[in-house]
Residue frames relative to the residue before (quaternion, step in Angstrom):
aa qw qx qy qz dx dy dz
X 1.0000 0.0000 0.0000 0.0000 0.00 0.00 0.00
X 0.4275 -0.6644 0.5484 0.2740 3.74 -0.94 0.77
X 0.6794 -0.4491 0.4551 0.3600 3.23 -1.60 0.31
X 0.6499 0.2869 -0.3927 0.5840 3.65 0.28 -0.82
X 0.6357 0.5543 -0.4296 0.3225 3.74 -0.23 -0.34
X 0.6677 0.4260 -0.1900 0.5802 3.50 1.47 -0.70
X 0.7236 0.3579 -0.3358 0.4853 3.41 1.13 -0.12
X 0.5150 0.6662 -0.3436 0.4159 3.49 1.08 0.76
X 0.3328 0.7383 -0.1348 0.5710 2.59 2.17 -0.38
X 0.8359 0.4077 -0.0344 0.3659 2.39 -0.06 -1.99
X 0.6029 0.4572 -0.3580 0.5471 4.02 1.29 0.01
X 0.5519 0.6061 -0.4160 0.3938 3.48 1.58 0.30
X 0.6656 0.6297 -0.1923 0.3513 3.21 1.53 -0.71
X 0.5962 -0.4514 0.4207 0.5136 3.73 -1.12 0.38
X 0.5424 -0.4909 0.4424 0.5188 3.47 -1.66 0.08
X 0.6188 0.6608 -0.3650 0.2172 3.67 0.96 -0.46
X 0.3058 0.8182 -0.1779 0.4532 2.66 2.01 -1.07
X 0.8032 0.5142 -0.0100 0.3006 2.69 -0.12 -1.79
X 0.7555 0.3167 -0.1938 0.5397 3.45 0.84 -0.77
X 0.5832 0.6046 -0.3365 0.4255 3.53 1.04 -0.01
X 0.6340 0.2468 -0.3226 0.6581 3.52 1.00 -1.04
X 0.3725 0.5090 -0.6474 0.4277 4.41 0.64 0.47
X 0.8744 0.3146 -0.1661 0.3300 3.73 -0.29 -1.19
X 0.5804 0.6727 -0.3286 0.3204 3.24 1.66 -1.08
X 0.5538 -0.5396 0.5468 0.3212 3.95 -0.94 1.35
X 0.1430 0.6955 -0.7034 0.0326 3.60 -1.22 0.92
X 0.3309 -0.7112 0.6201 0.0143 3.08 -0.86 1.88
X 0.4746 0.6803 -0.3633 0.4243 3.82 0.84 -0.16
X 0.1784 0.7195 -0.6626 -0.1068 3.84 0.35 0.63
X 0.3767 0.6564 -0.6157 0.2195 3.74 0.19 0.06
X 0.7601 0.2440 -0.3024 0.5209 3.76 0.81 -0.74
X 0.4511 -0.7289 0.4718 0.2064 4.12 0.70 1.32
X 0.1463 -0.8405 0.5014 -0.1439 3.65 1.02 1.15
X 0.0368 -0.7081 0.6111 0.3518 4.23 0.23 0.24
X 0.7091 -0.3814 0.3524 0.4770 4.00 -1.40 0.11
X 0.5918 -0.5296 0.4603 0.3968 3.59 -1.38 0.46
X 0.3807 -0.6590 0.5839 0.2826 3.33 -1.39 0.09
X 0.0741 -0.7663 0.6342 0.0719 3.77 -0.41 1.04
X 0.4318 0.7476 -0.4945 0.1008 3.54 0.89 0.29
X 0.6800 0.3984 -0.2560 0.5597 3.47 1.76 -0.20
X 0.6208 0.5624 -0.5021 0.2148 3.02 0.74 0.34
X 0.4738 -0.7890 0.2786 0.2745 3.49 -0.76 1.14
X 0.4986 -0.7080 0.4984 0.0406 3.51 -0.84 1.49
X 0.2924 -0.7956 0.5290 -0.0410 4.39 0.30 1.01
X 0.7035 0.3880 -0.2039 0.5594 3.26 0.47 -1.21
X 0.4929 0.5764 -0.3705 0.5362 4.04 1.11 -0.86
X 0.7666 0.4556 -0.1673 0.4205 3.47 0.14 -1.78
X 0.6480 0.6006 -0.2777 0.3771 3.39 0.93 -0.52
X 0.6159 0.6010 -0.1507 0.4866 3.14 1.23 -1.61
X 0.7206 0.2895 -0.1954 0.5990 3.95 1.08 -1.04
X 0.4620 0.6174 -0.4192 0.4792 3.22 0.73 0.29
X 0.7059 0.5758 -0.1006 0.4000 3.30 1.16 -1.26
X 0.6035 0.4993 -0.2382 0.5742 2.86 1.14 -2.00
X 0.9403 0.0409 0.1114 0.3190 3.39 -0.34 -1.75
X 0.4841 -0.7115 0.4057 0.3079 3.92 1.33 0.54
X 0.4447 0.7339 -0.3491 0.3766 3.11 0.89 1.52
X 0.0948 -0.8163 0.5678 0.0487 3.47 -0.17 0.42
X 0.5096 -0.5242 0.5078 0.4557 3.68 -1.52 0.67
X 0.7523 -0.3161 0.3483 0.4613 3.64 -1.83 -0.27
X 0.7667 0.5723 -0.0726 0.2816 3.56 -0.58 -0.26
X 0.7104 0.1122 0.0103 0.6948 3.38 1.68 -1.39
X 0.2814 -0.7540 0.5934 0.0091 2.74 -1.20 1.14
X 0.4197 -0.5857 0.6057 0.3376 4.37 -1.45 0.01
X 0.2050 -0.8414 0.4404 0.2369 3.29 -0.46 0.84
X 0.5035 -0.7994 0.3213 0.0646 3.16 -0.88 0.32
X 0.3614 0.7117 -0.3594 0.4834 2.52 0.81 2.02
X 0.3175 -0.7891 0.4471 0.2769 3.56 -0.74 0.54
X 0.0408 -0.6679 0.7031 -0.2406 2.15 -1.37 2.37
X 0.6891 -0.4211 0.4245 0.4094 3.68 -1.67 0.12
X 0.8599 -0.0474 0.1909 0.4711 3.50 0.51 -0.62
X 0.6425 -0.6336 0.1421 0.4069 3.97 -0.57 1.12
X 0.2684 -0.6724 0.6713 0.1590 3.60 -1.55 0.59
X 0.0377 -0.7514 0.6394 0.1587 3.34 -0.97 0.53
X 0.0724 0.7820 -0.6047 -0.1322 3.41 -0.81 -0.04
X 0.4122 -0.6163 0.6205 0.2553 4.23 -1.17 0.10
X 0.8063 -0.4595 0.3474 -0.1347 2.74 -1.27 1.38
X 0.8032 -0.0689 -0.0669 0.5879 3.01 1.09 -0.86
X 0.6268 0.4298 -0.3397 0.5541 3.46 1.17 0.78
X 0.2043 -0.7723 0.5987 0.0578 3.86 1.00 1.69
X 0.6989 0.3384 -0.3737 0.5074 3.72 -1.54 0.62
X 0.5827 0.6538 -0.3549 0.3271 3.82 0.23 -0.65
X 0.2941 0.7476 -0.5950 0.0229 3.76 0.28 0.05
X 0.4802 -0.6937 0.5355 0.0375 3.94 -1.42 0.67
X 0.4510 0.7409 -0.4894 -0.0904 3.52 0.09 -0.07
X 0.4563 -0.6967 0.5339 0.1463 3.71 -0.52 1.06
X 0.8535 -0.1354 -0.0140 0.5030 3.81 -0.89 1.30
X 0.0467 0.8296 -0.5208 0.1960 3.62 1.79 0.96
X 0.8029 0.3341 -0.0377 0.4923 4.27 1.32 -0.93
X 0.2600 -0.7861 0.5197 0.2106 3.50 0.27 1.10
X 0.7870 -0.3494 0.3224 0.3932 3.56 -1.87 0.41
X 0.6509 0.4476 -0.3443 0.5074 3.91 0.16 -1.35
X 0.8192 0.3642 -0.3016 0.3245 3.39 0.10 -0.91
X 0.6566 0.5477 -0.3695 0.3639 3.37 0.73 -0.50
X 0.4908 0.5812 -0.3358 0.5555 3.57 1.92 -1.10
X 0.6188 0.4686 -0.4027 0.4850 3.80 0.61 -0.58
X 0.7445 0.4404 -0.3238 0.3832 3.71 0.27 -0.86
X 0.5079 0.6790 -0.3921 0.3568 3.49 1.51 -0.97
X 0.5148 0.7272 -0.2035 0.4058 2.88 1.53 -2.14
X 0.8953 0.2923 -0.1755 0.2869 3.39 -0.23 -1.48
X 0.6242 0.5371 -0.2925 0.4862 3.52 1.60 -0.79
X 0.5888 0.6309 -0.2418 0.4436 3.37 1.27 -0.04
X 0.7383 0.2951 0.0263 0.6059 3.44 1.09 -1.49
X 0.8870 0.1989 -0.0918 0.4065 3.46 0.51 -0.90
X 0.5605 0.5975 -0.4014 0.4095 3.59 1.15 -0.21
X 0.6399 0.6217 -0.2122 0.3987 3.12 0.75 -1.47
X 0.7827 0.5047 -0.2327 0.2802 3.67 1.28 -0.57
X 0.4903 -0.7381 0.3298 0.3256 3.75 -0.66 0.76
X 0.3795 -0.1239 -0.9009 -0.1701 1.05 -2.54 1.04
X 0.3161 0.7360 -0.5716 0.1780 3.88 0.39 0.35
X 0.0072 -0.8628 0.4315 0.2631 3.21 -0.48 0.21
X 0.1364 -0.8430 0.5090 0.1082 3.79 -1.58 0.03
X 0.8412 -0.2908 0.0816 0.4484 3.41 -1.30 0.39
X 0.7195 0.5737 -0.1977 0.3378 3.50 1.62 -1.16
X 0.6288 0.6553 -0.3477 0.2331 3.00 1.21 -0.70
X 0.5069 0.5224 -0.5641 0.3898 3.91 1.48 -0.37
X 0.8581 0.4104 -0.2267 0.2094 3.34 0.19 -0.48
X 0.8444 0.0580 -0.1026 0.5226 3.11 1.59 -0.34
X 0.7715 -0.4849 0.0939 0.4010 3.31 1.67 1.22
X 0.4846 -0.2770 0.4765 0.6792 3.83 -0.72 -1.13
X 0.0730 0.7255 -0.6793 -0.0830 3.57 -1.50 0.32
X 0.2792 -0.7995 0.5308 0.0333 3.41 -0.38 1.46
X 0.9171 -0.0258 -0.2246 0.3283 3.21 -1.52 1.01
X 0.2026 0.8349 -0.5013 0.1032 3.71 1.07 1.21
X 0.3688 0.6480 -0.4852 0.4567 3.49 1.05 0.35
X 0.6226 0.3245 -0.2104 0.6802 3.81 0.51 -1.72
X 0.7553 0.3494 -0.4885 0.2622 3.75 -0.69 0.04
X 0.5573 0.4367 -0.4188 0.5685 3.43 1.16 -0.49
X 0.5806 0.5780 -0.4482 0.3577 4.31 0.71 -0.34
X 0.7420 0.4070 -0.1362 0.5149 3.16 1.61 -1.53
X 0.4470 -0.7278 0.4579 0.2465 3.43 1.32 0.69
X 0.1644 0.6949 -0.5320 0.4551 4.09 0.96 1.77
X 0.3425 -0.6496 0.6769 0.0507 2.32 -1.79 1.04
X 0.5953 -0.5645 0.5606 0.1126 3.33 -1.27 0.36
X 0.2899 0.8419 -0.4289 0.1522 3.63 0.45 0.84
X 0.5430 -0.6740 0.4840 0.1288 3.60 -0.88 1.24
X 0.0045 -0.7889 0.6089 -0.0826 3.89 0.68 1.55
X 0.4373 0.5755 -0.5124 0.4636 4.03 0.34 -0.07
X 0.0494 -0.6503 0.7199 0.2375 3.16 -1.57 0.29
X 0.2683 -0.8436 0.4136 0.2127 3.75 -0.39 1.51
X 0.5609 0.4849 -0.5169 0.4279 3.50 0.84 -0.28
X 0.4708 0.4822 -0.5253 0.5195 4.06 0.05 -0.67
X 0.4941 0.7623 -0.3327 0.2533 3.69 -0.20 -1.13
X 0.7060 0.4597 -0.0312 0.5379 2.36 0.67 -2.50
X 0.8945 0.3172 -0.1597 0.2714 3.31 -0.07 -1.48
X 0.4426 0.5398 -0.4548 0.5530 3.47 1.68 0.44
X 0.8478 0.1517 -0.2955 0.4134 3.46 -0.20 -0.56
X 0.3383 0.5754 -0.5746 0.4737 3.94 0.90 0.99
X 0.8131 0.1276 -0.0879 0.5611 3.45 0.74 -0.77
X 0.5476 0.3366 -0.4936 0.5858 3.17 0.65 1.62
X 0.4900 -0.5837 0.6043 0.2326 3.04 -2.05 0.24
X 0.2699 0.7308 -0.5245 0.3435 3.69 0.76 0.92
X 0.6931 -0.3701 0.5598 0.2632 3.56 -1.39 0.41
X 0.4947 -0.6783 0.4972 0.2190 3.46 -0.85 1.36
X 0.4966 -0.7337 0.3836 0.2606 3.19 -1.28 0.96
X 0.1839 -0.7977 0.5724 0.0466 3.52 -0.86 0.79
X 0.7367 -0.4393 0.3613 0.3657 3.75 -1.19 0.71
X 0.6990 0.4420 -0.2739 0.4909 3.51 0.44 -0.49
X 0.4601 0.6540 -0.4080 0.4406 3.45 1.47 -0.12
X 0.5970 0.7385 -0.1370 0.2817 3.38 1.26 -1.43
X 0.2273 -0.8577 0.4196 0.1914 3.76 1.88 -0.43
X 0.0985 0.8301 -0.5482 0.0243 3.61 -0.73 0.92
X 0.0084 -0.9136 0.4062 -0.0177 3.41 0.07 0.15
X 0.3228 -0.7207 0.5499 0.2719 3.96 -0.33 0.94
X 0.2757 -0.8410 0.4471 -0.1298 2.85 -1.39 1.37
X 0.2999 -0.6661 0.4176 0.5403 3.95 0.06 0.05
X 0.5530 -0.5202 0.5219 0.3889 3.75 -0.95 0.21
X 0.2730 0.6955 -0.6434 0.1668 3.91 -0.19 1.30
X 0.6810 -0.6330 0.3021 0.2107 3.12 -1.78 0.78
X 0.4509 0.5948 -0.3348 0.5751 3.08 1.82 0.71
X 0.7614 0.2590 -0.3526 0.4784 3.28 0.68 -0.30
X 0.6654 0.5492 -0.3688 0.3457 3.42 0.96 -0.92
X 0.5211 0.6330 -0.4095 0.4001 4.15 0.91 -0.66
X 0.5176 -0.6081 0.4149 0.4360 3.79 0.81 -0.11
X 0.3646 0.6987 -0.5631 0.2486 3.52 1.00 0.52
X 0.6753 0.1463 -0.1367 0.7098 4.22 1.00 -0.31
X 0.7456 -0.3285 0.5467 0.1930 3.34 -2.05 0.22
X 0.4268 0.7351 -0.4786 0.2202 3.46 -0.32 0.35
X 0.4208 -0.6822 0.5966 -0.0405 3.47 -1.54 1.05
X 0.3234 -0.7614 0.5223 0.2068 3.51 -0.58 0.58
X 0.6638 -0.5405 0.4092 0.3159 3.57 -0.39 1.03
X 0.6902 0.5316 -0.0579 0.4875 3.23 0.54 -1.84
X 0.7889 0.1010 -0.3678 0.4818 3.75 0.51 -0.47
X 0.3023 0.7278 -0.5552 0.2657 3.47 0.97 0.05
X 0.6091 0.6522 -0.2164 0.3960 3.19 1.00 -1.68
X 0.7505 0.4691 -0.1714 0.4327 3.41 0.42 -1.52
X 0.7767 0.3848 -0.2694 0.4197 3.44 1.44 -0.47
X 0.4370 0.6555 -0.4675 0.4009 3.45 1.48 -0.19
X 0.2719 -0.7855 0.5518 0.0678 3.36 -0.97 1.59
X 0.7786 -0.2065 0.1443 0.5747 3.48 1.15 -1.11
X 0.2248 -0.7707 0.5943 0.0481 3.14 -1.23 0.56
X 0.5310 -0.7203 0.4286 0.1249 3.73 -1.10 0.93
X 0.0469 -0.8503 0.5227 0.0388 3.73 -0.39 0.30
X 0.7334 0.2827 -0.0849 0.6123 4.12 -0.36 0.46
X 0.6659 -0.2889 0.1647 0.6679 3.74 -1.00 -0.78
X 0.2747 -0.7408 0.5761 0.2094 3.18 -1.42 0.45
X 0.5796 -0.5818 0.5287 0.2147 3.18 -1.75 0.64
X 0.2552 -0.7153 0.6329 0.1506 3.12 -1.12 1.19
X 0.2601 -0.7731 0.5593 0.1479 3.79 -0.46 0.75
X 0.4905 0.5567 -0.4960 0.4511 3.55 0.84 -0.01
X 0.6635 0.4899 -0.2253 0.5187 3.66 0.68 -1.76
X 0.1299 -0.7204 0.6374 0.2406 3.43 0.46 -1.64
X 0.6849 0.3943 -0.4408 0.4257 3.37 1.11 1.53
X 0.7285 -0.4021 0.2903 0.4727 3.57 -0.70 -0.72
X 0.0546 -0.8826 0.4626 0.0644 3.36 -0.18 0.47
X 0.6425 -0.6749 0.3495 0.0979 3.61 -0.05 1.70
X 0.8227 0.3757 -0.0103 0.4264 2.71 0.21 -2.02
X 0.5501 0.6248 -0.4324 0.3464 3.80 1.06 -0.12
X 0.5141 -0.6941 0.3549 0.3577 3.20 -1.08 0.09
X 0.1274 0.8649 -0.4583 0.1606 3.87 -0.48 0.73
X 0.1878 -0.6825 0.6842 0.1754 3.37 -1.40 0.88
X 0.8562 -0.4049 0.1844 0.2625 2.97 -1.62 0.63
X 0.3450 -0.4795 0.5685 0.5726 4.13 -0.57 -0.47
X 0.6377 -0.4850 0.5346 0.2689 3.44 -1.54 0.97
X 0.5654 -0.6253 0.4411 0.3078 3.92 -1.13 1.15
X 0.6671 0.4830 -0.4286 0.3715 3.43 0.85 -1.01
X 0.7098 0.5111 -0.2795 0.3960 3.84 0.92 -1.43
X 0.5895 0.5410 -0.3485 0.4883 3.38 1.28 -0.02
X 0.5575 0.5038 -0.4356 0.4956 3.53 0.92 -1.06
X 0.6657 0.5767 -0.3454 0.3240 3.48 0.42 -1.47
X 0.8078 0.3306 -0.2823 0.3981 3.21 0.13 -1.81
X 0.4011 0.6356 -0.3336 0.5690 4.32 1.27 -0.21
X 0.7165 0.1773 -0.3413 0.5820 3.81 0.14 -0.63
X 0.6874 0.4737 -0.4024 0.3757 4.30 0.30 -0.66
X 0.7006 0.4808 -0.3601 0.3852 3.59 0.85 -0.51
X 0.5800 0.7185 -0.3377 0.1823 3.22 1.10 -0.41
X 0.5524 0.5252 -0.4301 0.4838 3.76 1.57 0.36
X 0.6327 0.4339 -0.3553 0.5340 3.78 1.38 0.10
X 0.6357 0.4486 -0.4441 0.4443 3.93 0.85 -0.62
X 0.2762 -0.6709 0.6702 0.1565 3.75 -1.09 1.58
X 0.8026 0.1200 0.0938 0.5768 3.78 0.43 -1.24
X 0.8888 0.0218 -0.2622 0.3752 3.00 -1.62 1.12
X 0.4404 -0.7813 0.2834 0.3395 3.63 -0.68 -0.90
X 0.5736 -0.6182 0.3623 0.3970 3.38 -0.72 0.74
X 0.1186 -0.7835 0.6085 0.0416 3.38 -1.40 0.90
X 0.4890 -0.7348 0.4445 0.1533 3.64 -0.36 1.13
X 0.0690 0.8056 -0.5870 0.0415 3.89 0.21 1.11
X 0.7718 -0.1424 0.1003 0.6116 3.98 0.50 -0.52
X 0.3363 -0.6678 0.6583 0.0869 2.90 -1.77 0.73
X 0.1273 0.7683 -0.5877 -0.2193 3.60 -1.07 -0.20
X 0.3828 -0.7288 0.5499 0.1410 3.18 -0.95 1.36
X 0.1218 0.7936 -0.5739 -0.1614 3.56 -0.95 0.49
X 0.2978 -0.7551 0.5665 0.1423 3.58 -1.27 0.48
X 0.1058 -0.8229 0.5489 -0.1016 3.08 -1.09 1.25
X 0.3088 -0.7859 0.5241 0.1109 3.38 -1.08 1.23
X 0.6765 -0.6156 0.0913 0.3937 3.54 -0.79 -0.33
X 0.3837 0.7213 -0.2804 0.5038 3.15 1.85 0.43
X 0.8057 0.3471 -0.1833 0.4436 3.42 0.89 -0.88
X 0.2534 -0.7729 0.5817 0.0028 2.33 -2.04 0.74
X 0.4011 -0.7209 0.5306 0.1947 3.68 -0.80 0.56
X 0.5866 -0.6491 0.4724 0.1066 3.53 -0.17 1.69
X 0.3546 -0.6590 0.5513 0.3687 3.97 -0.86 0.25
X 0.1306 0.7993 -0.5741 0.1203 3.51 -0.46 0.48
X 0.6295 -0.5484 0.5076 0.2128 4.04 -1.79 0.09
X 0.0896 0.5679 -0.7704 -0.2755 3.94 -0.08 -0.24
X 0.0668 -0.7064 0.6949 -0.1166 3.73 -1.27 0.98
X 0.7790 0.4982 -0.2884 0.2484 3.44 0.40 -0.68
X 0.6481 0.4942 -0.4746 0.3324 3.43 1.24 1.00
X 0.7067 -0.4877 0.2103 0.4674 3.46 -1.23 0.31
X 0.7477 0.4293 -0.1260 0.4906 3.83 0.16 -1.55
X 0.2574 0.6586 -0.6955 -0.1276 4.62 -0.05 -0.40
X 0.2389 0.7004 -0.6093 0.2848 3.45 0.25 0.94
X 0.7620 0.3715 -0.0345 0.5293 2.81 1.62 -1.26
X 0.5444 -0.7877 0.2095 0.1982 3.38 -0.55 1.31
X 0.4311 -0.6256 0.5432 0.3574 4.00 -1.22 0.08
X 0.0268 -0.7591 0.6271 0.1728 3.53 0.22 0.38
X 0.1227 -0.8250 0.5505 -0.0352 3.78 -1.29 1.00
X 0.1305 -0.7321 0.6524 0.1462 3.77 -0.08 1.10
X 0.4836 -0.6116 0.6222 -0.0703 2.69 -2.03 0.26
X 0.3684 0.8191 -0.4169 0.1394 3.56 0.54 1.20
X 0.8058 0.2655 -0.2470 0.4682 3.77 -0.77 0.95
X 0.8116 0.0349 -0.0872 0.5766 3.54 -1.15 -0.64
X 0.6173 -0.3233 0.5824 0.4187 3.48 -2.20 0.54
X 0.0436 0.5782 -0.7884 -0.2053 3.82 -1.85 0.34
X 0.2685 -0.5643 0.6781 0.3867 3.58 -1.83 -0.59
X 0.0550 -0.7954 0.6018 0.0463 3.49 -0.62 0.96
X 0.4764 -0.7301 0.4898 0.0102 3.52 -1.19 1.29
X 0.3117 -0.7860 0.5266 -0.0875 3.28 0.11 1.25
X 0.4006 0.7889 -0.4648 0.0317 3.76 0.28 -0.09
X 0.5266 -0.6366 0.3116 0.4693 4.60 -0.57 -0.50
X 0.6948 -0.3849 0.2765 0.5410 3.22 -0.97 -0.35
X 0.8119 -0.0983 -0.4751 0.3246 3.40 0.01 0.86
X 0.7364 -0.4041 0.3100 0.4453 3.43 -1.86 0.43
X 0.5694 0.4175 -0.5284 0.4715 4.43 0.72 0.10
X 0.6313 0.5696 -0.4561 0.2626 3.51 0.47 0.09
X 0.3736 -0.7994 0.2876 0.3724 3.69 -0.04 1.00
X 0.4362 -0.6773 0.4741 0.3553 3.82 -0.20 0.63
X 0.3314 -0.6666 0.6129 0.2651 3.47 -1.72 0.20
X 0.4706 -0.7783 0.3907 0.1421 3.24 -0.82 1.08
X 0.1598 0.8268 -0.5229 0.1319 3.88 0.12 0.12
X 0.4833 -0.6302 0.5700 0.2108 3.51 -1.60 0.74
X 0.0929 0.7545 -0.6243 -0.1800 3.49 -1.18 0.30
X 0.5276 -0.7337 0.4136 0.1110 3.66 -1.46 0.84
X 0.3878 -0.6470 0.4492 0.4788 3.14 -0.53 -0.39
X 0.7817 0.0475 -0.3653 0.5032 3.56 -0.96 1.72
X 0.1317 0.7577 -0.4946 0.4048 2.86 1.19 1.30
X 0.2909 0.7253 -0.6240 0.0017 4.14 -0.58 0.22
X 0.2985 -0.6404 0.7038 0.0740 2.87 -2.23 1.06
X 0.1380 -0.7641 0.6248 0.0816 3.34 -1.86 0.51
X 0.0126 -0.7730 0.6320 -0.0536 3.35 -0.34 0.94
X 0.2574 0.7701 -0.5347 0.2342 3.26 -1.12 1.58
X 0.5900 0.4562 -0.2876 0.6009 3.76 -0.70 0.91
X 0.8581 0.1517 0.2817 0.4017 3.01 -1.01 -1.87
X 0.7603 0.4087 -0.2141 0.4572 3.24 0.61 -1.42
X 0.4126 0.6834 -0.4486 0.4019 3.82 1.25 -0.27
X 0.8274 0.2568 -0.1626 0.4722 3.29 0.37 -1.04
X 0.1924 0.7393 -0.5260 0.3737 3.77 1.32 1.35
X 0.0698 -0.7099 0.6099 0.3451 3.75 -0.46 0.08
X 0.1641 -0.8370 0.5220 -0.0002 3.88 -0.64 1.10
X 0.1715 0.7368 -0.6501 0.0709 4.10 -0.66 0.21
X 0.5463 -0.5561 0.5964 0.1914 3.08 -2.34 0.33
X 0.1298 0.8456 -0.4904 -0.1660 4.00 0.32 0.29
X 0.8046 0.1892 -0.1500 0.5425 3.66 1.13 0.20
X 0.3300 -0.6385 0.6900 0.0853 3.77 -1.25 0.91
X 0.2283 -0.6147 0.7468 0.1108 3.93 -1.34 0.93
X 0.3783 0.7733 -0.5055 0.0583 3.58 -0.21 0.74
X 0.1592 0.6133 -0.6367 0.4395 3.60 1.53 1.57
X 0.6009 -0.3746 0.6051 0.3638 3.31 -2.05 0.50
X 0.7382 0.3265 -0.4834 0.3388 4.04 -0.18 -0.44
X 0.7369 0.4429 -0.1254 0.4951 3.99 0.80 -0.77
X 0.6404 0.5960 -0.3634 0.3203 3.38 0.60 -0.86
X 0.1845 -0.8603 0.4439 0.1699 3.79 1.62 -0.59
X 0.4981 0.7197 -0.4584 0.1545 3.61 0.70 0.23
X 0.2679 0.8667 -0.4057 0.1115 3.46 1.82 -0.55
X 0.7110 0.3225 -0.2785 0.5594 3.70 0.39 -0.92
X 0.6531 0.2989 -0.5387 0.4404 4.28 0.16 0.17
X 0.6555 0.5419 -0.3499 0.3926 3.76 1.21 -0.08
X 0.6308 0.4779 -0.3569 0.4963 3.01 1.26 -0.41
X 0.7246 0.3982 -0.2645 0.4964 3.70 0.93 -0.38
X 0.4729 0.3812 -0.5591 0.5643 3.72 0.89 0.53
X 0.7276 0.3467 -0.4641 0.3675 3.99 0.27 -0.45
X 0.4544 0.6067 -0.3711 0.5364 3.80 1.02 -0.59
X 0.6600 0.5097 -0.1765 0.5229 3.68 0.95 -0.25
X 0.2466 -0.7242 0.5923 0.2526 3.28 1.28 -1.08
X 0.6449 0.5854 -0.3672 0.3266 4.07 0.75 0.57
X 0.4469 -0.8226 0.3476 -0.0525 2.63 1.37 1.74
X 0.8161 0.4000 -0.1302 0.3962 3.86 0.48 -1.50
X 0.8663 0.2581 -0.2289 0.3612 2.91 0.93 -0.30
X 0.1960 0.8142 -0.3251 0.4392 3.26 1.82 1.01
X 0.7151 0.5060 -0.2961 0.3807 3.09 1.24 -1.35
X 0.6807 0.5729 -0.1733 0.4223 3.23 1.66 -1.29
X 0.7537 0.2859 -0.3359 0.4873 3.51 1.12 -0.10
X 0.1390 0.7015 -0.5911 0.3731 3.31 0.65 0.57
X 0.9121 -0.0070 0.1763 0.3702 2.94 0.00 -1.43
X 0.5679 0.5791 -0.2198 0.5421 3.03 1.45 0.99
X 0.2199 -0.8535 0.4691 0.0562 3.43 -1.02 1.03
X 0.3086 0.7433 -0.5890 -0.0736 3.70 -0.11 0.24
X 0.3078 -0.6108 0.7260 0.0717 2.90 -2.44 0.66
X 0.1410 -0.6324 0.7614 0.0222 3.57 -1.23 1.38
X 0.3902 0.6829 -0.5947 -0.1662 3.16 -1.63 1.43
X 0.4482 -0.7901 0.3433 0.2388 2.87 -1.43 1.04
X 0.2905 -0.7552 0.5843 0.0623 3.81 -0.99 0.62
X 0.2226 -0.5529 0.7369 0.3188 3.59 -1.55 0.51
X 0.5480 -0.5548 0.6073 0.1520 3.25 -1.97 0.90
X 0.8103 -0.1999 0.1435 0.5319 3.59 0.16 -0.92
């Protein structure tokens, strides 16, 4: 298909639409795409800096005015929105990398992996110990025991997986098995506190779960405070998602708590993203705007009912901007987890439930 042929289309689409397949990475030269234009996309860390110098802001956004540790911007015509630009110094963010890596991911948390291959415990140290992922169950038996039994239907987790050293018995196709290592690369998100049933697309009580961790609460409790008008904000689940350099994060609502008075607080860890801001419906044209790493957003009130996505990851060495969280995981001597932000984005947010 030709370019103009794809931009005929492309007058078929919401404005939201529309800006996504604008920013979205196309690896397809067959349709001779020319580069995106990032000339509009707004730049925080830019706005910040003249802010600094001279207590300016572009048309439109304004510093709110409130006591806080360090500026808020927010726009004018999207109330709830609040901005805060390098809101997470370096150590900390290497700590969060640290924990969404090693400790989120772990049960009872769940993630993207578990329809298919259960709770899997310690997939951080198995990708260290260079494991595979290997299917030790035998599922048909399974089957045919509890057909001819009075047991509890059989459920995926029935199926047994188990990390393995990498031997020439297991690798030759002689068992099921997963590298460790792309597991990793495929883990999209992972759940913290009550968790979210994505089937239902709500909260789901009855799951197991341990609390959000005190520290990610303390945190996400001191950041929300430039969106909480009344009472206070109480940290019930988080979802963390992870992104590679292909992906993208659809426009979509977080809708499914009780109070959006109360904010989504959203960190910001690793590769550059462009994150779409758009209104309550998908013909409104979105604003366009970079986010960093220790970058954090708050969307609350008004802004709840924003439709918002991620249509594009910077994860080249000239754009991706992560140099200084790379240079402090090696200054650290944490080698492992360099490789993964390179070229990787994750985003922890955290939400009150009811």
């Amino acid at each position: 298909m030709a370019y103009e042929d794809a931009q005929s289309q492309d007058s078929q689409w919401t404005a939201f639409r529309n800006a996504e397949k604008k920013y979205k990475l196309y690896k397809n030269t067959k349709l001779k795409r020319p580069a995106a234009d990032l000339s509009e996309v707004l730049d925080f860390r830019a706005i910040l800096h003249s802010f600094v110098q001279n207590g300016t802001t572009p048309p439109g956004i304004f510093k709110l005015n409130r006591d806080f540790d360090r500026p808020v911007f927010c726009f004018e015509e999207r109330p709830g929105f609040y901005f805060i630009p390098g809101a997470i110094g370096i150590e900390e963010q290497c700590y969060w990398v640290r924990e969404s890596l090693t400790s989120f991911p772990q049960p009872p948390n769940r993630t993207n992996h578990n329809a298919i291959y259960g709770e899997i415990q310690d997939l951080f140290l198995a990708v260290q110990g260079q494991r595979l992922l290997v299917e030790v169950g035998d599922p048909i038996a399974a089957v045919n025991h509890r057909i001819n039994s009075d047991e509890k239907p059989l459920n995926l987790d029935d199926r047994r997986w188990a990390f393995m050293e990498k031997t020439s018995g297991i690798s030759n196709g002689s068992r099921k098995s997963i590298d460790a290592a792309v597991l990793l690369r495929k883990l999209r998100w992972s759940t913290l506190g009550l968790q979210f049933d994505w089937s239902k697309r709500n909260y789901d009580n009855s799951l197991a779960h341990n609390k959000i961790p005190d520290k990610l609460c303390h945190l996400a409790k001191k950041l929300a405070a430039p969106a909480v008008e009344k009472g206070d904000f109480k940290p019930e689940a988080a979802i963390v998602n992870y992104f590679g350099s292909d992906d993208t994060l659809g426009g979509h609502l977080d809708d499914m708590e009780e109070d959006w008075s109360k904010p989504i607080v959203s960190i910001s860890l690793g590769c550059k993203a462009i994150f779409l801001l758009g209104g309550d419906s998908r013909e409104d044209p979105p604003i366009a705007m970079f986010v960093r790493s220790g970058d954090v957003v708050l969307m609350a009130g008004p802004a709840r009912e924003c439709f918002h996505g991620i249509p594009r990851i910077f994860t080249n060495e000239e754009n991706a901007e992560v140099s200084p969280l790379v240079a402090e995981f090696l200054r650290q001597e944490d080698c492992y987890f360099v490789d993964y932000i390179r070229t990787s984005r994750i985003n922890i947010n955290i939400r009150q439930v009811h």
